[in-house]
Structure formats: structure tokens, C-alpha cells
NUBAMI-979060 format. One record per residue (C-alpha): residue number from 1; residue in three letters; x, y, z. Coordinates in steps of 0.02 Angstrom, whole numbers. Each point is the difference from the previous one (the first is absolute). Layout:
<pts>
  num  residuo       u       v       w
  NUM      ALA       X       Y       Z
...
</pts>
This chain:
<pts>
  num  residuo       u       v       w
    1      UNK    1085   -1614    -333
    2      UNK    -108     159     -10
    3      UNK      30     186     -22
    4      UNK      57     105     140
    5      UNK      25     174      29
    6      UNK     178      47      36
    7      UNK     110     144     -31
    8      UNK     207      10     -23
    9      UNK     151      84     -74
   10      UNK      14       4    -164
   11      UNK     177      41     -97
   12      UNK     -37      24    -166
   13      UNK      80     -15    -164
   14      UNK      25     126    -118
   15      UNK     -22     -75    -184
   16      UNK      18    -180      44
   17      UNK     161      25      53
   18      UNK      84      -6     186
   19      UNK     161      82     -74
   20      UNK     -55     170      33
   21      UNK     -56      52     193
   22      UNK    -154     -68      65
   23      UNK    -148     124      49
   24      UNK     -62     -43     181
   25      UNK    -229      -1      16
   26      UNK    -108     -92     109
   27      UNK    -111    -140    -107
   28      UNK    -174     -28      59
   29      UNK    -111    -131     -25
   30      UNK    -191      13      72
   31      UNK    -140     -90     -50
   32      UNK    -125     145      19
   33      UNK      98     128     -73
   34      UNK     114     -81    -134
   35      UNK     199     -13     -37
   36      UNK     105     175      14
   37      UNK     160      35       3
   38      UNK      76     162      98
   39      UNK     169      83     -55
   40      UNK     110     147      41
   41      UNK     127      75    -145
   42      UNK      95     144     -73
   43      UNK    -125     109     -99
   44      UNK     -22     -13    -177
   45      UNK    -151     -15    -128
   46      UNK    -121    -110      57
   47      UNK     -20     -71    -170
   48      UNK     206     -22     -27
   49      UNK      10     -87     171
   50      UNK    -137    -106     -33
   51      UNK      63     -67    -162
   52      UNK     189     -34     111
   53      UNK    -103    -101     120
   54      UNK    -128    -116     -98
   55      UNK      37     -70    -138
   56      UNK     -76    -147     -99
   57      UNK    -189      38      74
   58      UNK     128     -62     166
   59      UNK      97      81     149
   60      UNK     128    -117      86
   61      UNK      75     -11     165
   62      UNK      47     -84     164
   63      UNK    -134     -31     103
   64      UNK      75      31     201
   65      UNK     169      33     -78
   66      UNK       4    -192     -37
   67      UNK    -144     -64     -99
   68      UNK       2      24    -194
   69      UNK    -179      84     -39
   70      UNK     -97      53    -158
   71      UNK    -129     139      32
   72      UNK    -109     -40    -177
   73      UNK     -71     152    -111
   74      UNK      31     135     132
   75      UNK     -65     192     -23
   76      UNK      71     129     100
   77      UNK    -162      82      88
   78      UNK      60     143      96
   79      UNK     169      95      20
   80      UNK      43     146     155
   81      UNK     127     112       7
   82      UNK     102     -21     173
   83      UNK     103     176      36
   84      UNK     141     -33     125
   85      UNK      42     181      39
   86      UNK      14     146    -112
   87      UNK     197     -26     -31
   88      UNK     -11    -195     -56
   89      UNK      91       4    -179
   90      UNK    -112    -169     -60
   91      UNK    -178      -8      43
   92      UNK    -107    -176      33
   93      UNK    -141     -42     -23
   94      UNK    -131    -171      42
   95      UNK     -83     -97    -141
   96      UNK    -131    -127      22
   97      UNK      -6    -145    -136
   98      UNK    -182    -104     -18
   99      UNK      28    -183     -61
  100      UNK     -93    -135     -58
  101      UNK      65    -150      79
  102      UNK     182     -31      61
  103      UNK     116    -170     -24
  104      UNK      99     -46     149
  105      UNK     159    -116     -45
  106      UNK      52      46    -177
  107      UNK      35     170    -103
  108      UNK    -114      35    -156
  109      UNK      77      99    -104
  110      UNK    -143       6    -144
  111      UNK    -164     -46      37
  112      UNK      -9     -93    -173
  113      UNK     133    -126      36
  114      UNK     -57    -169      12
  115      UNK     109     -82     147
  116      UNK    -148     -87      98
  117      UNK     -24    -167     -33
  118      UNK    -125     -45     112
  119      UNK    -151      41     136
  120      UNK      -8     -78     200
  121      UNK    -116      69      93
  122      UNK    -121     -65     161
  123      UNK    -159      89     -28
  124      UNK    -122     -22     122
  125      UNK    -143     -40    -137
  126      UNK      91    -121     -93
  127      UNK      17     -79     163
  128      UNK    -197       8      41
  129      UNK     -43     -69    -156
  130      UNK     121    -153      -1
  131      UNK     -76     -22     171
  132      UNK     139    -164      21
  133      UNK     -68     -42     178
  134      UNK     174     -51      87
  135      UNK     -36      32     162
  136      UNK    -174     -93      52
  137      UNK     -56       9     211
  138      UNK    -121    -128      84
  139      UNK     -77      20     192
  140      UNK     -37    -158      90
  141      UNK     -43     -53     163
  142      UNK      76    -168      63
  143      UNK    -115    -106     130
  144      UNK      31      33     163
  145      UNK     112     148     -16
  146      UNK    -102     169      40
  147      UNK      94     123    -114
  148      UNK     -14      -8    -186
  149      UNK     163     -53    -110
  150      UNK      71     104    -156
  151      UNK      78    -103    -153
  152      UNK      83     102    -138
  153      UNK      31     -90    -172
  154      UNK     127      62     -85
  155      UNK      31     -64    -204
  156      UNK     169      31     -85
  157      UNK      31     117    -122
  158      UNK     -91      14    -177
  159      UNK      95      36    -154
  160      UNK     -68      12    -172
  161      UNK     102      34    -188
  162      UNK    -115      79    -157
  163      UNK      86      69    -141
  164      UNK    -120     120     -67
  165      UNK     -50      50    -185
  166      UNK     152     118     -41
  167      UNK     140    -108      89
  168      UNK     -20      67     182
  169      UNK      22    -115     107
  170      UNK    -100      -5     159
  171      UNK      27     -62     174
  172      UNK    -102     -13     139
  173      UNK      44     -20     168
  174      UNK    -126     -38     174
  175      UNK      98     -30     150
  176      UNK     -26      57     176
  177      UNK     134     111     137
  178      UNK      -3      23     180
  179      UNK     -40     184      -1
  180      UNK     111     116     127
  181      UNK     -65      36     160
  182      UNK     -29     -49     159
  183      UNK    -117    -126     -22
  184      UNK      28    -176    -118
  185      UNK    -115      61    -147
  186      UNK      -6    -106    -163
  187      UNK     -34     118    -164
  188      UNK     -38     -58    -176
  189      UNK      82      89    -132
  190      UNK      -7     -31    -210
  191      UNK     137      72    -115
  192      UNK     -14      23    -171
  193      UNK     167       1    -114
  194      UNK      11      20    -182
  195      UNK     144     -18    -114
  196      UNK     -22     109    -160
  197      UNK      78    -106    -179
  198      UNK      88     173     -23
  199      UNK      46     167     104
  200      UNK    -137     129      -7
  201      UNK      16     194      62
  202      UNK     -82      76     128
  203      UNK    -137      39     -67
  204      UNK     -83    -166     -51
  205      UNK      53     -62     178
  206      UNK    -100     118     109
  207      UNK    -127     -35    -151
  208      UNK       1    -185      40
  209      UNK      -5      48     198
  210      UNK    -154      93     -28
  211      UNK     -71    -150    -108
  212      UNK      14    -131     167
  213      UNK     -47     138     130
  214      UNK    -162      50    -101
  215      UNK     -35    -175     -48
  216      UNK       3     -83     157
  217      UNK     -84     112     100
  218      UNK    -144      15    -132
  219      UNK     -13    -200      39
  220      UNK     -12      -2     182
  221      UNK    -121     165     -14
  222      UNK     121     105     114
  223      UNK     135     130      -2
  224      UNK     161     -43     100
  225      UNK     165      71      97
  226      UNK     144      57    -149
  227      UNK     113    -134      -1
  228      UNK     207      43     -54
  229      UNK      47     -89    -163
  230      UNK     148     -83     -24
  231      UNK     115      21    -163
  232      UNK     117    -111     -30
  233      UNK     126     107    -139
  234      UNK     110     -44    -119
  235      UNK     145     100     137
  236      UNK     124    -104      67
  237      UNK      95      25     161
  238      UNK     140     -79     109
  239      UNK     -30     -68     162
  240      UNK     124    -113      72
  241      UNK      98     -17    -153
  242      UNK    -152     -84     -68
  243      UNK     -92     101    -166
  244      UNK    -198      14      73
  245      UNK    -157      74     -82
  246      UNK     -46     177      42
  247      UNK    -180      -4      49
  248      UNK     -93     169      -6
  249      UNK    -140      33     149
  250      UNK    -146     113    -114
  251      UNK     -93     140     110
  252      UNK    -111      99     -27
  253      UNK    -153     115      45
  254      UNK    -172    -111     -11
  255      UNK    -152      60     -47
  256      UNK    -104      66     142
  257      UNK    -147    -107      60
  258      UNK    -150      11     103
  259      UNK     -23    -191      42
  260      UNK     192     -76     -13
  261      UNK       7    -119     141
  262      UNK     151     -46      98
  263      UNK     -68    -163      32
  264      UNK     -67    -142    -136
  265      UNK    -173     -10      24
  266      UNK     -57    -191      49
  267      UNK     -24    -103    -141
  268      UNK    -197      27      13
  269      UNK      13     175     -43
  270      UNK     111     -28    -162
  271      UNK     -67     -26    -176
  272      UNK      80    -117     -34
  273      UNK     157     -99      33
  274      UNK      91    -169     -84
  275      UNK     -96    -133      83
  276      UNK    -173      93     -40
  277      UNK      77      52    -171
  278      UNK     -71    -106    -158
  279      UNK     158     104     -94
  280      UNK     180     -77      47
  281      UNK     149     109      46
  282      UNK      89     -43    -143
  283      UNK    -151      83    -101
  284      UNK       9     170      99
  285      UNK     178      19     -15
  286      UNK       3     -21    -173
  287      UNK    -118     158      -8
  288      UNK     123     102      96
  289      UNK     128     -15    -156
  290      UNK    -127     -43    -135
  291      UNK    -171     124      39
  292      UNK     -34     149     -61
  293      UNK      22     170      86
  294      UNK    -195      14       2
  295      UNK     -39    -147      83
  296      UNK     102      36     144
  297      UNK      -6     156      27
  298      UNK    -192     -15     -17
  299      UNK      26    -110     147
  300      UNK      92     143      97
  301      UNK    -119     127     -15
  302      UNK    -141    -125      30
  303      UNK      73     -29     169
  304      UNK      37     198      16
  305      UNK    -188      17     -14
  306      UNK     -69    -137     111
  307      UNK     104      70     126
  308      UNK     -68     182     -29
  309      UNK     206      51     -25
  310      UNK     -57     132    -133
  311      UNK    -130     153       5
  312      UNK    -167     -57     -75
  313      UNK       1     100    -158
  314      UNK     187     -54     -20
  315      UNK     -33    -168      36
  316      UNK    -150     -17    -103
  317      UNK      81      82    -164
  318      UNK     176    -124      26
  319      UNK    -131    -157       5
  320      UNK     -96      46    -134
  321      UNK     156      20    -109
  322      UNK      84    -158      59
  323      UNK    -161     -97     -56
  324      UNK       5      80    -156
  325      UNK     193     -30     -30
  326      UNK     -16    -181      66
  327      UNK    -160     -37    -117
  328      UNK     105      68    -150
  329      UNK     153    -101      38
  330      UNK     -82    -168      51
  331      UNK    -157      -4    -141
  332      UNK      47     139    -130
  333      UNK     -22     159     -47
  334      UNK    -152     -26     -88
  335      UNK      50      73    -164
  336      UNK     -92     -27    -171
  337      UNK     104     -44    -155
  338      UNK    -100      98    -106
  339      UNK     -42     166      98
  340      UNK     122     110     -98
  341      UNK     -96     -63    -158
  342      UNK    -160      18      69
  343      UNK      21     186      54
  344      UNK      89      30    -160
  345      UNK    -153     -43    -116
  346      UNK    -109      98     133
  347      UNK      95     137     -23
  348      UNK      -3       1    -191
  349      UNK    -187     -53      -4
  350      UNK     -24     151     138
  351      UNK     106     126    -129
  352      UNK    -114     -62    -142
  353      UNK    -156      30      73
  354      UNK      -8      70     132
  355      UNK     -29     196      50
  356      UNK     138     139      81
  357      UNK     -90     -54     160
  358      UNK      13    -175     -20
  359      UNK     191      -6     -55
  360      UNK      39     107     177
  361      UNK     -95    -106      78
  362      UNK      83    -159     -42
  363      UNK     174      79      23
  364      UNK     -52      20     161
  365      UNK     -57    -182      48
  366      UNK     163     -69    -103
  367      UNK     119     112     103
  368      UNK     -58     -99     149
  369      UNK     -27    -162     -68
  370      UNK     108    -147      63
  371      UNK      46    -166     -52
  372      UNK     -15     -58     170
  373      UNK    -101     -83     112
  374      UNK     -80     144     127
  375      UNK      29     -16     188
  376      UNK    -206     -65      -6
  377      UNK      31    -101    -134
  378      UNK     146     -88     114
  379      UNK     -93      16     153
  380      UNK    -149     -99     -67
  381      UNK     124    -142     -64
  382      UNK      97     -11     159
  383      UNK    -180     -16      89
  384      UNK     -69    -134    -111
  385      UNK     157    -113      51
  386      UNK     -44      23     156
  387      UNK    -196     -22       9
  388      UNK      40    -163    -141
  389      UNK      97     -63     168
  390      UNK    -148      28     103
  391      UNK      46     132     130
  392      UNK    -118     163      67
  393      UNK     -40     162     -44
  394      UNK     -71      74    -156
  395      UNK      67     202       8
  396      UNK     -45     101    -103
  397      UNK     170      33     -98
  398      UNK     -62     150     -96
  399      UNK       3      90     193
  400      UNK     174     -54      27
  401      UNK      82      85    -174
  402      UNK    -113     157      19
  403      UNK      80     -17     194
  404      UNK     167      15     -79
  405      UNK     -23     146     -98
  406      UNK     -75      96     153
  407      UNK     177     -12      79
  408      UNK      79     167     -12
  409      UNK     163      16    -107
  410      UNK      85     176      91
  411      UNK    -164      91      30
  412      UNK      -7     -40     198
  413      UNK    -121    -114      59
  414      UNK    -177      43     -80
  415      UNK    -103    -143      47
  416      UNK    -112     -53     144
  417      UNK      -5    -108     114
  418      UNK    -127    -123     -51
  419      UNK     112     -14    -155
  420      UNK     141     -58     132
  421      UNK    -127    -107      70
  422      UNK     -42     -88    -159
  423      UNK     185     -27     -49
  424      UNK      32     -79     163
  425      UNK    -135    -114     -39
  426      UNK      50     -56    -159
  427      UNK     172     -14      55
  428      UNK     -36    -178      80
  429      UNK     -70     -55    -155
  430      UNK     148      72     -84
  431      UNK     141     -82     115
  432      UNK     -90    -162     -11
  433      UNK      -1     -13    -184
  434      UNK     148      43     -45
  435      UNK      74    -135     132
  436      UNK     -90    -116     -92
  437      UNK      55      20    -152
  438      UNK     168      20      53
  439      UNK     -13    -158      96
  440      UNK     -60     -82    -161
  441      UNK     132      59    -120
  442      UNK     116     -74     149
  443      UNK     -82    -162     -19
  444      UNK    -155     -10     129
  445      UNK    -186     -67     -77
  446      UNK    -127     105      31
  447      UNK     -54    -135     150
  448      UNK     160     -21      69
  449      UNK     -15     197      10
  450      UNK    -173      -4      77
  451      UNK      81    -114     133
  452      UNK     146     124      34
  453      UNK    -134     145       7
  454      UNK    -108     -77     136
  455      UNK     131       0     119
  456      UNK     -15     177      38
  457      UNK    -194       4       8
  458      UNK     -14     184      21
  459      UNK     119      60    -121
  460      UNK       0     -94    -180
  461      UNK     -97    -125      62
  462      UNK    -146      84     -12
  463      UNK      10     -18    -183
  464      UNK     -12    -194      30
  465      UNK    -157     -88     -63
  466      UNK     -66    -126     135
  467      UNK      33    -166     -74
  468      UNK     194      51       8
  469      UNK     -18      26     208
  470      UNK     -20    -195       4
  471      UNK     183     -42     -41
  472      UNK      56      98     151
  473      UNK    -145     -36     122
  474      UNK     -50    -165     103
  475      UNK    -124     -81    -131
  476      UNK      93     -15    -145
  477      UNK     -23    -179     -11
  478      UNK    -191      10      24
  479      UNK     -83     -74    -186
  480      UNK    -155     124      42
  481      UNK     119     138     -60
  482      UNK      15      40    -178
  483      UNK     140      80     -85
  484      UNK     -93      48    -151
  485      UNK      50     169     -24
  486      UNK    -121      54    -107
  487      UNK    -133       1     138
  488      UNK     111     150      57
  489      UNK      41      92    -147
  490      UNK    -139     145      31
  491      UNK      31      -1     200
  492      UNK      63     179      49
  493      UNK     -98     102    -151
  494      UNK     -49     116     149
  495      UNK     127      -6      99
  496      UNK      97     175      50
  497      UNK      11      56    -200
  498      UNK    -185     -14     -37
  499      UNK     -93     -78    -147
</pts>
């Protein structure tokens, strides 16, 4: 099920609690312009009202008079002053609350209670990478009858158990529905539901939501429709004398973008997907509990600037320190045991000997001095991974750091448009090296990459040395063709970046 605009009564709950009256406002949700709630009351400080409404980072209330709702972290944006007439003894006045995401089905009363105890969710890029193939068509045309004849196959469902590295245990489910309408029309559909060892809070939920969303879509190369996540909760409530879990529906505002499609794209047009993918799905959900923050959400922002979702300077700054962040979490910081020694007997030996100028001088280079690797210094190892794995391009990575220090920090934009021009042209180099290396930490080789790459010719796979084109094209059999990579490894020295 996806996200939908909608818009109902709202009662709310003053301080948790439905023992006191309930204040009447109108709860919007729209996917352009976010989640708001609208309320009339009796006049009083903004601040003291605020504080009777929301507490616990959480406002409560029945959604359509009926439906227990959680608006979560909500700020009151606005508040007007209504005047009745000039003899009304109690003024009121309209307030406008902002939230973050809303809960349909249960009552949060603290953000930082853990009551969920699992994630369910049918997200359209899971679905496009499992790719199960249920429903499979065939057009034939039997002798001697003039018009051709449809068969549809149709396989039973798919189910599939992984208990993951911290006790979550996974299921997978493929199976196929007649979808409504007036014609008979067969739809695949793949849900993912995990079972968490323990209750977690909100927080690490939505965390783990943003983990398969980000993930997944990084895979097939392509940003999606929101899905609406499921929670089951550790609520209880009575239906038909029988105890049943309370499951929570999670909603909230996604992130705009430029290229979501409403429609999977055809399995051509996806990076990858499990029967093209040397990594198993066991693998990749084991990195949605077990990765680190960098690695995925390296993944998201690599997607975020393929897709041209952020402004150029914006986008080129967040990519540049995503690489940097991934290359110090995946191969080090780069630090030297014995730097603090080393500056400390240059500093003494400087003191010794050296003149007034010479001392000030020093103080000046050890003030800056780090202990780190520089973003070059990263740059040029994440590049030698990738030329050691034979792939295109030799830029000229000095050009992309001074690139990031043109970008203006709160001075307006200062810089021309060739500048633009040449981060826009690095960018692809960017993007593409950064999904390999994220698709290598995930558990790709750098030829199983190469082969991922080359099905989108004009986008990564122009990064692609020749001899990789083979394993995708007619002639990969042929024995004139050599895979001897080596043959390759100078191949692209003048290609876009220059010498």
C-alpha cells in the first residue's frame, strides 16, 4: 500500500489523556506539502498551550473521531487570533502544529518507548530487486486457427525464512492478487517482514525503514513511490473476545524527488536484481541491521545525485563528504602512531634552534596539522581500487578538492558557470565510484560490478573497459576474445577528464 493524501477530523488529547475534553482540528496529510494539524481553542500562551497539548516529543488523538493517532515530534508553526464580536468574554484563537510523521492505530505516549517489535512493509524496490517472476505470458499461434492464442503461467507463492546477524528474523513473501478493476489483471507483489529479538523505539524503526528504502533502491538504480510501513506493537486489543496485536500503520512526508517513478522500471533498466545478483538476499539484509550509517547513507545520496535531486554545489559538497566519511569508516582514518611524538621533537628541535620567525612559523603549520588522511589523500586511495579493478577515467582529483572549496559557505553564489560545468562533469565520475565501492563493501567483485555497470551504457557504463561488454553482448563465447584486463588498464586516459 502507498501514501495518499487525505485530510480528516482530528479530536485531540490533551496530555495523553481522554479524561479531560477533547479539542476539535482538521489533520492533513499531503505529500507535497507535509503533515499539519489545524485547531481552534480558548486563548492562552502559546507556549503554556503547547506544552498541554504535546507531550513526550508526541500529540495524541482520534483520528475521524474513531481512529487512535500519534502525530510524532509536532511544532506549533503559526497561531491567529479569531475575535467573535467585541462583547465575547473568552477569545479563540487557530494554531497550526507541523509534524514529522504520524502513527495510525496506536497512542505513543513517549517517543522513546520501545513497543515495536517488528517491520512489514511492500516496497516497490524490494519487490524489483527480488524480481520472483510469478506471473510468466506466452503468444502462440495454433495451425489452422487465424487469431493468435494467449497462455498465462502462473507459479505459487514464494516464501523464504533468514534470521539475520542480531536475531531478526526475516521473511519474505512473492505471491501474486487479482488487482481491482474492471478488467482480470494479475499483479506481483513481495513483502518483507521482520521480527526484531527485542522491542525497539521509534526511532531505530523509521531508522531501519530508511535502511531498506535507501538500500534497495540504490540496487535497482531507481527511486520509487513511499510505501506505508507496518508496526506491529507490543499494544494489545480486544476484538471478539479474542486478545489481538495492535499493529501501527507509519506515515510520513517523503523526501521530494525529481525522477520517483510510479511504475518499476522493466528489469533491463535496473542495476541489478536477485537473479543478476552474484550477492544473495540473505547477504543484503544482513547489511540493513549490521552496516554502518556511512555505507548506506552513501548509497542514498549517491542515488540523490544520479538523479540530479540536489542543487549542484549542494550535491557536489554532500558526495564529496560521504566519500570521505565512507573511506574513513570502511579502510581507516589513516592515522600515524607516532605523529604526536614526531611534532613534539619538531617542536623542541624548532625552540632550540630555530629563530622568532621560525617558531611562528611552525605554530602556524602545527595549528593546522592533522592526523588524518586529507580528502586527496582518500580520493587517490578510493581511485586506485578502482583503476586496480580495471575500470575508466583518470580525473584529475586535485580539480575535484580545489572544486569543493570553491563552493560558497553563506557568501551567495560567487562562482561561474564553467565551474558548474566542470562539477557536473565530474559528478558522473563521482556517482560511479562511489557505487562501486559501495557495491564492493556489499559484496560485488570489481567484474561482477563491471557487468552490473554495462547495463546502463550511457550512464556508469561508460566507465566500463571493453573486455567487460563481452559478458553482456552476443560473443561472449567467441575464444578470439580475451579477458586479459591488463590490455585495458590505460584505455580512457583521455577520456572526458584529460591526461
Amino acid at each position: 500500500m502507498r501514501l495518499e493524501s487525505f485530510e480528516e477530523w482530528f479530536a485531540i488529547r490533551p496530555n495523553h489523556s481522554d479524561e479531560a475534553d477533547h479539542l476539535s482540528g482538521r489533520l492533513t496529510f499531503d505529500l507535497d506539502t507535509g503533515i499539519y494539524l489545524d485547531t481552534i481553542c480558548f486563548s492562552e500562551s502559546s507556549e503554556k498551550h503547547e506544552s498541554f497539548l504535546v507531550s513526550g516529543q508526541t500529540l495524541t488523538g482520534w483520528l475521524d473521531y474513531q481512529r487512535p493517532t500519534t502525530l510524532i515530534q509536532p511544532w506549533l508553526q503559526k497561531v491567529d487570533g479569531l475575535s467573535i464580536s467585541m462583547d465575547t468574554p473568552a477569545m479563540r484563537e487557530s494554531q497550526r502544529f507541523v509534524a514529522r510523521a504520524l502513527l495510525k492505530n496506536v497512542f505513543l505516549e513517549d517517543i522513546r518507548t520501545p513497543i515495536f517489535t517488528g517491520l512489514v512493509v511492500e516496497h516497490p524496490a524490494f519487490h524489483a530487486w527480488v524480481n520472483p517472476c510469478l506471473v510468466n505470458q506466452d503468444w502462440s499461434r495454433p495451425e489452422n486457427v487465424g487469431l493468435p492464442s494467449l497462455s498465462v503461467d502462473v507459479q505459487p507463492s514464494q516464501q523464504r525464512v533468514f534470521t539475520l546477524a542480531d536475531g531478526t528474523q526475516a521473511k519474505v513473501t512473492s505471491a501474486t492478487r487479482v488487482a481491482s478493476g474492471e478488467a482480470t489483471t494479475l499483479e506481483e507483489y513481495t513483502v518483507l517482514k521482520l521480527q526484531f529479538p527485542e522491542p525497539i523505539d521509534f526511532d531505530a524503526t523509521t531508522r531501519l525503514a530508511w535502511r531498506v528504502s535507501s538500500l534497495f533502491e540504490f540496487l535497482i538504480g531507481t527511486r520509487v513511490s513511499a510505501p506505508i510501513y507496518y508496526l506491529p506493537t507490543t499494544h494489545k486489543r480486544m476484538w471478539n473476545d479474542e486478545e489481538r496485536e495492535v499493529i501501527a500503520e507509519y506515515w510520513y512526508h517523503p523526501i521530494s524527488r525529481k525522477k520517483r517513478r510510479d511504475a518499476l522500471p522493466d528489469a533491463y533498466d535496473r542495476l541489478t536484481f536477485e537473479n543478476r545478483s552474484p550477492v544473495p538476499l540473505g547477504t543484503l539484509l544482513n547489511h540493513l541491521v549490521d552496516s554502518s550509517d556511512e555505507l548506506i547513507f552513501a548509497a542514498d545520496q549517491i542515488q540523490s545525485v544520479e538523479d540530479c535531486d540536489l542543487p549542484i554545489t549542494q550535491g557536489y559538497g554532500e558526495l564529496l563528504g560521504c566519500l570521505e566519511a565512507f573511506d574513513e569508516c570502511t579502510f581507516g582514518s589513516g592515522s600515524n602512531e607516532s605523529f604526536k611524538q614526531g611534532m613534539k621533537s619538531l617542536k623542541d628541535l624548532v625552540e632550540k634552534h630555530g629563530s622568532i620567525a621560525d617558531i611562528d612559523l611552525f605554530k602556524r603549520i602545527s595549528g593546522t596539522a592533522s592526523n588524518r588522511f586529507s580528502l586527496l589523500k582518500r580520493l587517490e586511495r578510493l581511485h586506485q581500487m578502482w583503476r586496480e579493478d580495471g575500470f575508466r577515467g583518470s580525473p584529475n582529483l586535485k580539480r575535484i578538492r580545489d572544486l569543493r572549496n570553491v563552493i560558497p559557505h553563506g557568501r551567495g553564489l560567487e562562482m561561474s558557470s564553467d565551474v558548474a560545468q566542470e562539477m557536473v562533469t565530474y559528478l558522473r565520475y563521482l556517482t560511479a565510484l562511489g557505487r562501486y565501492h559501495v557495491l564492493k563493501v556489499l559484496g560485488f567483485t570489481g567484474d561482477q560490478i563491471g557487468a552490473a555497470f554495462s547495463w546502463h551504457a550511457h550512464g556508469d557504463g561508460l566507465f566500463v573497459a571493453c573486455a567487460w561488454l563481452w559478458d553482456v553482448c552476443p560473443g561472449a563465447d567467441d575464444p578470439v576474445i580475451s579477458r586479459d584486463r591488463s590490455r585495458y588498464k590505460d584505455w580512457g586516459r583521455s577520456w572526458v577528464f584529460g591526461p
